[in-house]
C-alpha positions, 0 to 999 in steps of 0.5 A: 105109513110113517112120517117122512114117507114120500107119496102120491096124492090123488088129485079128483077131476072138475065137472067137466074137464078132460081126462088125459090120464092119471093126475097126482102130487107128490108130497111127503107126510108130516103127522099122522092123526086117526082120521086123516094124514097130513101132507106136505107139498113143495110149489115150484118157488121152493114154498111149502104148504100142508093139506090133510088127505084121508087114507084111501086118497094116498098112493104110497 
């Protein structure tokens, strides 16, 4: 993984809620640190933000 790569995060379902396939956003990485990535996302009001994922939730 390198900085600038655009992935797909995996997004966990509630309690409760109906599966109706796969559910992922897609968002590309700004910082990697050793225990997790950072990832940022854009909303659809063009508005960026930034969550932190481990390794093994990141599809490249």
């Amino acid at each position: 993984m390198e900085i600038g790569t655009l992935v797909k995060v995996d997004i966990p379902y509630k309690l409760g809620e109906r599966r109706q396939g796969e559910r992922y956003k897609v968002g590309k990485i700004v910082g990697i640190y050793s225990n997790f990535v950072l990832i940022e996302f854009q909303t659809k009001a063009n508005e960026t933000y930034k969550e932190c994922y481990r390794d093994s939730e990141v599809i490249l």
